[in-house]
C-alpha positions as CSV (number, residue, x, y, z in Angstrom):
1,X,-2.7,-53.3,-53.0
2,X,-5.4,-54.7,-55.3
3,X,-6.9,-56.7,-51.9
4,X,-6.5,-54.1,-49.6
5,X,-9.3,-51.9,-52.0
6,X,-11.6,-55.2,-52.0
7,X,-12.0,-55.8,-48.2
8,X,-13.5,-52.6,-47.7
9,X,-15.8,-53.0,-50.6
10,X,-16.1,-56.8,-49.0
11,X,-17.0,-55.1,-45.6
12,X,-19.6,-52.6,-47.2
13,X,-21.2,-55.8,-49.1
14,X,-21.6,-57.5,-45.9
15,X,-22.8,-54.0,-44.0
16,X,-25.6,-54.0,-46.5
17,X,-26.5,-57.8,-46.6
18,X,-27.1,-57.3,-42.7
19,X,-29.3,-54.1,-43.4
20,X,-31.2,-55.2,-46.3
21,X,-35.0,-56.9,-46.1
22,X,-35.2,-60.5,-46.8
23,X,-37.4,-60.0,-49.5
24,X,-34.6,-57.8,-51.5
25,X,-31.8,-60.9,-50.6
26,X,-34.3,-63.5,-52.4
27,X,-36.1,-64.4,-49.6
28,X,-40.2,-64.8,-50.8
29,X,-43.1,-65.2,-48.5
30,X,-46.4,-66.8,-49.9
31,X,-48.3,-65.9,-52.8
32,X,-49.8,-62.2,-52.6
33,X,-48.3,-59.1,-53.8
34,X,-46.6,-56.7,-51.8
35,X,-47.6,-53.0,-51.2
36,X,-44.8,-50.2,-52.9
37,X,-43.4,-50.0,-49.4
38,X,-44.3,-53.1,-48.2
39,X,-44.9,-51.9,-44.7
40,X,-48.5,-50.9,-42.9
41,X,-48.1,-47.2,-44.3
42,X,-49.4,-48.9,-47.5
43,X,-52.9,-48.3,-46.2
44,X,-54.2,-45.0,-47.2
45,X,-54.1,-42.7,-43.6
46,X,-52.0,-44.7,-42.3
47,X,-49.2,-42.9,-40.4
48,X,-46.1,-44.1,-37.8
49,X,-43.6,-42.9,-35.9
50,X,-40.6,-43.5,-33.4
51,X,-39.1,-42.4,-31.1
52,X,-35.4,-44.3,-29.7
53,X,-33.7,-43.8,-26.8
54,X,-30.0,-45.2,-26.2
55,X,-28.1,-43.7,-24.0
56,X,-25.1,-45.1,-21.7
57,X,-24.9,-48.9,-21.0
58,X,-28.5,-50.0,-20.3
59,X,-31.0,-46.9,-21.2
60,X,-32.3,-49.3,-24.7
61,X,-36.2,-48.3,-25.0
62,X,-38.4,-46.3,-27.1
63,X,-41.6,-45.7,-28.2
64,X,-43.5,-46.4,-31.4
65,X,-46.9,-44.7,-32.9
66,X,-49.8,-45.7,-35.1
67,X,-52.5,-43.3,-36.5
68,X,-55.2,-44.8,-38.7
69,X,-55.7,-40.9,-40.0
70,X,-53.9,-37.8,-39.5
71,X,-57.3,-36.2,-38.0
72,X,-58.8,-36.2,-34.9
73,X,-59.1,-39.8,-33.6
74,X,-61.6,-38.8,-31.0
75,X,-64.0,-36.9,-33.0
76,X,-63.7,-39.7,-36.2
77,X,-63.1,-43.0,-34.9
78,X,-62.3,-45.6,-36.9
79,X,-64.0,-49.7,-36.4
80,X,-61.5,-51.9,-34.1
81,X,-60.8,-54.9,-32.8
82,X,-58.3,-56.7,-30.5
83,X,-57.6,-60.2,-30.3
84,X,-56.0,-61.7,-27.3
85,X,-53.8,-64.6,-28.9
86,X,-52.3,-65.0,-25.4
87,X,-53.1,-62.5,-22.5
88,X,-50.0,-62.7,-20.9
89,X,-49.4,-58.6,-21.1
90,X,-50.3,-55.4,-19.8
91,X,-52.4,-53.9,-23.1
92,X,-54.2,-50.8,-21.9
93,X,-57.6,-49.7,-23.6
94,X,-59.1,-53.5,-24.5
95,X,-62.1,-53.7,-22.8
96,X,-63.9,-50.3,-24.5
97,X,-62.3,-51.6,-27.7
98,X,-64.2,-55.3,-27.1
99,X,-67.5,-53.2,-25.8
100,X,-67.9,-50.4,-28.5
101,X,-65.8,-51.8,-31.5
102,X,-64.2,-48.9,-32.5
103,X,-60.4,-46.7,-31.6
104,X,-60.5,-43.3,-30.3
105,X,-57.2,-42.7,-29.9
106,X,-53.6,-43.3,-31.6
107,X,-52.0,-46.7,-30.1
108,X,-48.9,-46.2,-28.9
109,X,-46.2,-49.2,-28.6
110,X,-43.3,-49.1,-25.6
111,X,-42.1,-50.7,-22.6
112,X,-44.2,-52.7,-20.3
113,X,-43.3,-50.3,-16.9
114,X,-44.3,-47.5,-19.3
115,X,-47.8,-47.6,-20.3
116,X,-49.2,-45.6,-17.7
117,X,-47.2,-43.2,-19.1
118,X,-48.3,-43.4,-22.8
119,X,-51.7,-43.9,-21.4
120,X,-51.4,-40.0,-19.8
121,X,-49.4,-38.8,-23.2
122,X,-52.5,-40.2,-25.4
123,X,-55.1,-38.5,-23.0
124,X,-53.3,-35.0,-23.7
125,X,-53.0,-35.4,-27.1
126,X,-56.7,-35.9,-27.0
127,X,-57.4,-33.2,-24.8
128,X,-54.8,-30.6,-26.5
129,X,-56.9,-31.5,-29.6
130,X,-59.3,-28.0,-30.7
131,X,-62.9,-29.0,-30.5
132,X,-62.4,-31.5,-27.3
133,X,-62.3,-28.7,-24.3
134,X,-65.8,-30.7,-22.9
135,X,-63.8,-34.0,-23.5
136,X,-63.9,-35.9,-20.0
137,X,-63.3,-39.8,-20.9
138,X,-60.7,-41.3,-23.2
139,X,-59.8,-44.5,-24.3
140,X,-56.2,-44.6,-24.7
141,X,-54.6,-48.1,-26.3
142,X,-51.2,-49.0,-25.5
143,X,-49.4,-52.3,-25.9
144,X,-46.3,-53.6,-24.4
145,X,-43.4,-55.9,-24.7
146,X,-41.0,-56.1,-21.8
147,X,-37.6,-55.5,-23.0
148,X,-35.8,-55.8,-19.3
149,X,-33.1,-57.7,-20.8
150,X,-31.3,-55.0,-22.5
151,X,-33.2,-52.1,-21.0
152,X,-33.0,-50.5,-17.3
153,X,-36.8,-50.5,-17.6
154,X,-37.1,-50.1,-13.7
155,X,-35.6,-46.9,-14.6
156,X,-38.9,-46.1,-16.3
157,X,-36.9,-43.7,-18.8
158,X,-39.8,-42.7,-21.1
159,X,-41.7,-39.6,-20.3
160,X,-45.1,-38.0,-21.5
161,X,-42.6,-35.6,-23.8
162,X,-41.2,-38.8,-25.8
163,X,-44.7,-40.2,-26.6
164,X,-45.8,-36.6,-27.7
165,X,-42.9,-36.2,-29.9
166,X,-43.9,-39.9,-31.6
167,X,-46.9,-38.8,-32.1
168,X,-45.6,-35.7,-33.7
169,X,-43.5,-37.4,-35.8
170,X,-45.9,-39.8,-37.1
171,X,-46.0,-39.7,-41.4
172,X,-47.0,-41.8,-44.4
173,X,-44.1,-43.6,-46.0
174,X,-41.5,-45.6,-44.9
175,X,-41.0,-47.4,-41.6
176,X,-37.7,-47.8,-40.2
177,X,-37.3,-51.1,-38.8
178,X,-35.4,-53.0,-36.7
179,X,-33.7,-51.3,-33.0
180,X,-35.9,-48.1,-33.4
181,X,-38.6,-46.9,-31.4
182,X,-40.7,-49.5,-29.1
183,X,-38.4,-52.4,-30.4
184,X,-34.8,-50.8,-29.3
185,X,-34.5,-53.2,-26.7
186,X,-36.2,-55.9,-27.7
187,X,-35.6,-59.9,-28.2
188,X,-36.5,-62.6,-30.9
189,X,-36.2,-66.0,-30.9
190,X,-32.6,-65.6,-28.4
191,X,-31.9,-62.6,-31.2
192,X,-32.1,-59.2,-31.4
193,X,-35.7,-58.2,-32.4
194,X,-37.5,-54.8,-32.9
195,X,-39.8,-53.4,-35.3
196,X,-41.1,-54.9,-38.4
197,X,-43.7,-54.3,-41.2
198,X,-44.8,-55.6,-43.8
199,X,-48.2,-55.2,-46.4
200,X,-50.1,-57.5,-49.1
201,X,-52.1,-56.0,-52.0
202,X,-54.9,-57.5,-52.9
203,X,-56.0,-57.8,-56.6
204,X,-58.3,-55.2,-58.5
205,X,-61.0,-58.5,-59.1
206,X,-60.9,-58.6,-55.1
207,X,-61.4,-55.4,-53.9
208,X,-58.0,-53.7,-54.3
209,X,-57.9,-53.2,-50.9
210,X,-54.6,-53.3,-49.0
211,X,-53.9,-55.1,-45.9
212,X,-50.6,-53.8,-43.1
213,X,-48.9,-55.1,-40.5
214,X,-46.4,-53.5,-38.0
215,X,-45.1,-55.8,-35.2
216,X,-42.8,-55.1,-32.2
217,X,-40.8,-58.6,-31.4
218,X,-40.2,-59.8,-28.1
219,X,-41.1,-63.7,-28.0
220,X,-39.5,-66.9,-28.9
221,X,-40.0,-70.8,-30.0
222,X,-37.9,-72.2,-33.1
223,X,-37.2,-69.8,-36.1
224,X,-38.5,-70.8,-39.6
225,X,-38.0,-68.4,-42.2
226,X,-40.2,-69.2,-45.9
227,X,-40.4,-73.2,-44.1
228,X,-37.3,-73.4,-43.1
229,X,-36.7,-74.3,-39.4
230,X,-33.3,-71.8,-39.3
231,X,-33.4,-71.8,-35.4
232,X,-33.0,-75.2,-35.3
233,X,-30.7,-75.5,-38.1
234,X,-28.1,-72.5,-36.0
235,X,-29.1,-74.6,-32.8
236,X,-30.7,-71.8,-31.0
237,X,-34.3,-72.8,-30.2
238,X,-37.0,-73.3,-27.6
239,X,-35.9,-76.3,-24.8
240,X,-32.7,-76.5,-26.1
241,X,-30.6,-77.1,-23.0
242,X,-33.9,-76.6,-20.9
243,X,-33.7,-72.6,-21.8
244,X,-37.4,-70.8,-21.8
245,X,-35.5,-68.0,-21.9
246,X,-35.6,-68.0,-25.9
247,X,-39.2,-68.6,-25.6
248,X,-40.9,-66.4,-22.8
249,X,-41.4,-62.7,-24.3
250,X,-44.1,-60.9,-26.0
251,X,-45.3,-59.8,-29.6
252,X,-47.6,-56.5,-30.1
253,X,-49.5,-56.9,-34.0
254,X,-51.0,-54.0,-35.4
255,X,-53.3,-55.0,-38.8
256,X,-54.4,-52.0,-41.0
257,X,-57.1,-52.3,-43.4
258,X,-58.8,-50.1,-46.0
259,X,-61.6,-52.5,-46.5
260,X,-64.8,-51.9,-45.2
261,X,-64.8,-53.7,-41.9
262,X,-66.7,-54.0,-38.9
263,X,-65.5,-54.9,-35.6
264,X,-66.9,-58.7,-36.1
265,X,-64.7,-59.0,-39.0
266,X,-62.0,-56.8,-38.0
267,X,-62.0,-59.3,-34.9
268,X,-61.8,-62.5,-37.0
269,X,-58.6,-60.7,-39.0
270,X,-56.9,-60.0,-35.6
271,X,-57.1,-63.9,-35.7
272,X,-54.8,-64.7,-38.5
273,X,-52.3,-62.7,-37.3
274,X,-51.7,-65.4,-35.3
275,X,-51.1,-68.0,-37.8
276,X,-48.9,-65.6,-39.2
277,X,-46.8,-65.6,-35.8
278,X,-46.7,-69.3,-35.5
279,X,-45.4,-69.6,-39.2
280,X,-42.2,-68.2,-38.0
281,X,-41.9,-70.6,-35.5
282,X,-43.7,-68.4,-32.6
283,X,-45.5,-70.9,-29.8
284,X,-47.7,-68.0,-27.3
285,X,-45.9,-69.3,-24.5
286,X,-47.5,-69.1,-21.0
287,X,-45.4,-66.0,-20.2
288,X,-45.9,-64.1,-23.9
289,X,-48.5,-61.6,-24.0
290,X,-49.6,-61.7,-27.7
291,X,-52.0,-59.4,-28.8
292,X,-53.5,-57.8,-32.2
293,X,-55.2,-54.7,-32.5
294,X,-56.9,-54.4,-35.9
295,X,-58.5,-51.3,-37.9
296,X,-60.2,-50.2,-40.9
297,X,-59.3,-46.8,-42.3
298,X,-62.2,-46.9,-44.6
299,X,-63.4,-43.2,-44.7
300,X,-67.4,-44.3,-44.9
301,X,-67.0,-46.3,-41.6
302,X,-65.4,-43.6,-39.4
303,X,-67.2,-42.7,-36.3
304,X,-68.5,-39.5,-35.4
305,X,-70.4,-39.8,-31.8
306,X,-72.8,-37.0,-32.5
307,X,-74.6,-39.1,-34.8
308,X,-78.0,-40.8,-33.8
309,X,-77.8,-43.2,-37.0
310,X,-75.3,-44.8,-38.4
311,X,-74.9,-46.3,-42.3
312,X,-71.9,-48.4,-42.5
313,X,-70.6,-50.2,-45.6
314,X,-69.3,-54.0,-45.0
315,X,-67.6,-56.5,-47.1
316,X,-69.7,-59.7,-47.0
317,X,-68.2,-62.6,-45.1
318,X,-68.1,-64.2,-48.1
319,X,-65.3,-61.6,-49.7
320,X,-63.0,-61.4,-46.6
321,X,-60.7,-64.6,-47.2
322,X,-58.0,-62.9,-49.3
323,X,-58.1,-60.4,-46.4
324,X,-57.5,-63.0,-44.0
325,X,-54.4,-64.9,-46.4
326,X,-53.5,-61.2,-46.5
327,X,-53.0,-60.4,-43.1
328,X,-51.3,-64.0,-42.7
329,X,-48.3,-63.2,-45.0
330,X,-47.6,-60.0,-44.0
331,X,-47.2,-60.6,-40.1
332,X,-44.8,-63.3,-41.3
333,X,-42.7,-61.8,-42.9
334,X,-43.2,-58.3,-40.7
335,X,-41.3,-60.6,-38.1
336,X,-39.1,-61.4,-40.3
337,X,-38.5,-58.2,-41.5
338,X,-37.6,-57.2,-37.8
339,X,-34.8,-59.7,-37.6
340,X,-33.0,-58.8,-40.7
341,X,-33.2,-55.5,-39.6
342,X,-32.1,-55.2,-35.7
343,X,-28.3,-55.2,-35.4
344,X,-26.4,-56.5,-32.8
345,X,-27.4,-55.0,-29.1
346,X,-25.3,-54.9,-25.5
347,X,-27.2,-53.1,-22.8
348,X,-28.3,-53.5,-19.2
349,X,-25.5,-55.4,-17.0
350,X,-23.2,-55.7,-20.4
351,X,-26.4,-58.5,-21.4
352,X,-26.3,-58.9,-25.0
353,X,-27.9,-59.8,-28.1
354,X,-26.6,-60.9,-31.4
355,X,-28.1,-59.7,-34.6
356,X,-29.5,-62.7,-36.3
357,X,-26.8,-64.0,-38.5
358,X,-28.0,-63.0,-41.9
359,X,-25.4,-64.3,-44.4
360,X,-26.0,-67.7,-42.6
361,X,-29.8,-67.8,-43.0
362,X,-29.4,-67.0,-46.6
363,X,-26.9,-69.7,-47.1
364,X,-29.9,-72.3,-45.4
365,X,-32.4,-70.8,-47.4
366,X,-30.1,-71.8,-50.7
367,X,-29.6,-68.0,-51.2
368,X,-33.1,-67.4,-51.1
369,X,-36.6,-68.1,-52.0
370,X,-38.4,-67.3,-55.2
């Protein structure tokens, strides 16, 4: 009778281990301090929200939303950049972004067949807004990762009404992670990916600012978790047996800043994002569209288009390294984070992805990192 109480108990220990972030089983990543939710929402303004759709055996899709502010995006702007780490992808918006430097809309995350789609959802947020009845061009920015394995996404499920209502939903505060929103259906690394997020803090002596990443997982290579190469330890990893399939995908990294950033700068953080991807073992193959779209919340810098002159504040090159290490650690463990957190998957045509096996990881990481 005794055991029969402790398997349940066993089962519920297990449950948790499976839900839990890495960081709370152990697992450390480099040398900065978290945020107090360690997640992009860290950054003053900075709101999300999802919205999931599962339905039947292969609807798996949803859509995800960013807002550097709660106001109106077209009438205060905030500085932007994108970075193109591999251009494999269908990210709607770039070329304004690259021209003028600066976000004028929410971006909205989702399924590659459905970005026209966002695209008309942003432009009637933005025309809905008061104030914008004159409004007649809009820079909507939407980024993709093709989740066709799991997903019926010729089935182009998502409608204007699911973007609005992510949008709507967007607040401050936690972000759930894992199969929610524009990561439902996706893939990582021959697991189940989704949405992660993570945040660094930086010290009072450097600016205090704080530094945000979200990520919606779709790509492959070889898995290393804090060093380890996992994926090759579990034998699931890129060329084994010839498979590109584990390797072929996407990644969509969004980097939120409250520092006092320009678009040059903002540029040159989209950058590390990257070496953040390729710590976990990520490679940009040819068919992985890897973007980053950067911001900076910082209320001095937001654009108003009525103005004839601008003054801007911006951190000197010289003070933007521990930016840079910032946005480095968080997209690492961001991926990470959206590992541990997506659960096991079966969707389109019974295809099927496991949840990445978490009790074995820990076990290879010697129950954890400190």
């Amino acid at each position: 009778m005794k055991q029969w109480f402790l398997l349940p108990l066993l089962i519920l220990n297990l449950t948790l281990m499976a839900q839990s972030r890495p960081r709370d089983l152990g697992v450390r990543f480099g040398v900065m301090s978290t945020g107090p939710l360690n997640a992009i929402t860290d950054v003053p303004g900075v709101k999300v929200g999802h919205v999931t759709l599962i339905a039947g055996d292969s609807l798996r899709t949803g859509v995800t939303a960013i807002l550097p502010h709660g106001g109106d995006l077209y009438r205060k702007k905030v500085p932007a950049a994108i970075y193109l780490g591999n251009g494999y992808g269908k990210l709607a918006g770039y070329s304004q972004v690259r021209e003028l430097g600066e976000l004028e809309t929410p971006i909205v995350l989702t399924n590659t067949l459905s970005v026209p789609t966002a695209m008309n959802a942003l432009i009637t947020n933005c025309l809905q807004q008061p104030g914008n009845e004159n409004v007649g061009s809009v820079n909507a920015v939407v980024g993709e990762t093709n989740d066709g394995f799991l997903n019926d996404i010729r089935g182009r499920h998502i409608q204007e009404a699911h973007v609005l209502a992510a949008l709507a939903k967007a607040q401050a505060g936690p972000v759930e992670e894992g199969n929610v929103g524009a990561g439902t259906g996706t893939s990582c690394f021959g697991w189940k990916g989704g949405i992660g997020t993570s945040s660094r803090s930086l010290p009072s002596s450097l600016g205090g600012y704080a530094v945000g990443v979200l990520v919606q997982t779709n790509f492959g290579g070889t898995l290393q978790i804090a060093g380890v190469p996992v994926g090759k330890k579990l034998g699931q990893y890129y060329f084994k047996d010839a498979l590109e399939s584990h390797a072929d995908g996407s990644c969509m990294m969004v980097v939120a800043t409250d520092a006092p950033l320009g678009p040059r700068n903002l540029e040159r953080l989209a950058k590390r994002c990257m070496l953040g991807l390729a710590r976990t073992g990520g490679i940009a193959s040819n068919g992985s569209g890897d973007y980053v779209i950067a911001f900076s919340t910082a209320t001095a810098n937001q654009i108003d288009g009525r103005e004839r002159v601008r003054t801007v504040q911006e951190l000197a090159n010289g003070n933007v390294s521990p930016l840079f290490l910032a946005a480095i650690e968080a997209t690492e463990e961001a991926i990470i984070n959206s590992l541990f957190a997506a659960e096991t998957m079966t969707g389109r045509e019974g295809h099927r992805r496991e949840a990445l096996p978490v009790k074995e990881v820990l076990e290879l990481l010697g129950g954890g990192h400190d």
